[in-house]
N, C-alpha and C positions, 0 to 999 in steps of 0.2 A: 726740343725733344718731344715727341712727339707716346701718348698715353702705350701705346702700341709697343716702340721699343722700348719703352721704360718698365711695362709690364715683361716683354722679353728679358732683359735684362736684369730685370728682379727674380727671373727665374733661372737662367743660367747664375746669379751669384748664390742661388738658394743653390744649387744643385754643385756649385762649388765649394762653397761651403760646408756642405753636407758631406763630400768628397772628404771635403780636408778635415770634415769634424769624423768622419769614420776613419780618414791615416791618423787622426787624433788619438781616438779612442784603440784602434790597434794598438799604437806606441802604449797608450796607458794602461793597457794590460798587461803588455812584456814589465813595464815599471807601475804596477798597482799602488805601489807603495806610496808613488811621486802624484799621486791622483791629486787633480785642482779643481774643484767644478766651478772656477771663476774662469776656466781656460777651456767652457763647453760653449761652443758658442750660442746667442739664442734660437738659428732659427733651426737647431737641433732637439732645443729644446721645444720648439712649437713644436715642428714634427714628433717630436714624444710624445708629445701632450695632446695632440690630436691622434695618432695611434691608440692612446689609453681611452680618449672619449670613444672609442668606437670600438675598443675592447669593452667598454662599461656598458655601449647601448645596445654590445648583443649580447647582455648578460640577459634579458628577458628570452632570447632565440634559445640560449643552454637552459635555461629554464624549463622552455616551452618543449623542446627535445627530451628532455627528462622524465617532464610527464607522460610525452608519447610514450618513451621507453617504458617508464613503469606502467601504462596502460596498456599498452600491446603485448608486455609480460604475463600480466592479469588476465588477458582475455586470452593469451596460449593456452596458459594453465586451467583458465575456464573451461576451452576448446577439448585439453586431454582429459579432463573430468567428465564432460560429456561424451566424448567419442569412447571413453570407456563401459559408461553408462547406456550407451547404444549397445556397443555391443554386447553387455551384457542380458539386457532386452533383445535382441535379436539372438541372440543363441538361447534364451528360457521361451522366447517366442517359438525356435524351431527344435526347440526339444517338445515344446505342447502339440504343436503340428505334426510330428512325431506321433507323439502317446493320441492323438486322436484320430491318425490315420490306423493305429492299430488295433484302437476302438471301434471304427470302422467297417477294417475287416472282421475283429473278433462278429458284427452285429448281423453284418453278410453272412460269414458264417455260420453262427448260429440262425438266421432268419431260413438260409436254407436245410439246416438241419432241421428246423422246423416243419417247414412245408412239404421234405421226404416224410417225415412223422406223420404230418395231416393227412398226406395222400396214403399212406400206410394205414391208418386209424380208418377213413374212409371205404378203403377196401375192406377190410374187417367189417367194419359197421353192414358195410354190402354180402358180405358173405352170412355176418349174425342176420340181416333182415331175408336174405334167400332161407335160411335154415330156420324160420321164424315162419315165413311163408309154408314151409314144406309141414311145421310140424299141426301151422293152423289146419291145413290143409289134411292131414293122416286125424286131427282132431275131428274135424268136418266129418271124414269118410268110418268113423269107428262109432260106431252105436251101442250103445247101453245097451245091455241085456235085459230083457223083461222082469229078470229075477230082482233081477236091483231095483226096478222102479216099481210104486204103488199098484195095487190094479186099475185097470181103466184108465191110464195116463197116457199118451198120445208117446210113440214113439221118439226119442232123446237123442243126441249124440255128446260126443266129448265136450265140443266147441258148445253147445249151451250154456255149460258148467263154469264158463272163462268169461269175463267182465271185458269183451271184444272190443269197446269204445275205453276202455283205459290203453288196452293195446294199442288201438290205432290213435289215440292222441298222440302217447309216447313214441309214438314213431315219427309223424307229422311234427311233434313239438322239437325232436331229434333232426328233422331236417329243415327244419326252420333258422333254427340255430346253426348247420351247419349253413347255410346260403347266406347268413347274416355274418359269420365272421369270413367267409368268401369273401362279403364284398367286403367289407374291414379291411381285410389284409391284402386284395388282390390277389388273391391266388384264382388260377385260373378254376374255371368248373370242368370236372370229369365226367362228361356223357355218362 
């Protein structure tokens, strides 16, 4: 007999055996009571015994599975801790983007409520320096009377009496200032 069928045939008696050790093992259930484990046969008992080695050697796999498990739990809950955390930065984010787009406009706003002012102040200044002009001017044209001045004093008028170069600084120093915050602020200049 040749290694071949002998190997054949050691596996069909295994596999009849196994047959006849599992109508065994049914019968011994309906009669638990009449249990023999001299009446199991061995190569039942190898195939148990190598099912349990290979139960035992993926005890390391349930292991390793476990970790996983409890790691990819951790890092869920890591995940919802963060994604909470965003959002709560992103919503104090666009609540500031908010409060600083309204700050913004308030700046707009008032910048031009400013610049109606300047050009308003402006004009005024323009109208005080016309009426400034006119009264130098009625100063100029109005002369002292002889009785007021000493004898022999060369004829006088109003505009003598008035300190002309404090005027015209403070006017020059007035428009100096005004061209300098022109250019500051960019407002345009008015002809």
């Amino acid at each position: 007999m040749s290694s071949r069928s002998a190997s054949s045939s050691d596996q069909r008696s295994y596999h009849e055996a196994d047959r006849d050790a599992d109508h065994h093992i049914d019968a011994d259930v309906d009669a638990s009571a009449r249990f023999d484990a001299n009446q199991v046969p061995v190569e039942v008992l190898v195939k148990h015994l190598l099912h349990a080695k290979q139960s035992l050697s993926s005890i390391n796999l349930v292991l390793r599975a476990h970790e996983l498990a409890t790691n990819a739990r951790q890092m869920h809950e890591e995940s919802v801790v963060l994604g909470a955390q965003a959002a709560f930065l992103r919503r104090g984010i666009q609540e500031q983007t908010r409060v600083l787009h309204l700050v913004r406009k308030m700046m707009t706003r008032a910048y031009d409520l400013g610049r109606r002012d300047f050009k308003k102040l402006i004009v005024e200044l323009d109208r005080a320096n016309s009426l400034l002009e006119e009264t130098m001017a009625t100063l100029r044209n109005t002369r002292v009377d002889s009785s007021f001045r000493p004898l022999g004093e060369e004829p006088k008028c109003l505009m003598d009496f008035v300190d002309e170069k404090t005027v015209d600084g403070m006017r020059n120093a007035l428009k100096e200032s005004i061209k300098e915050l022109q250019a500051r602020t960019l407002l345009p200049t008015d002809p």
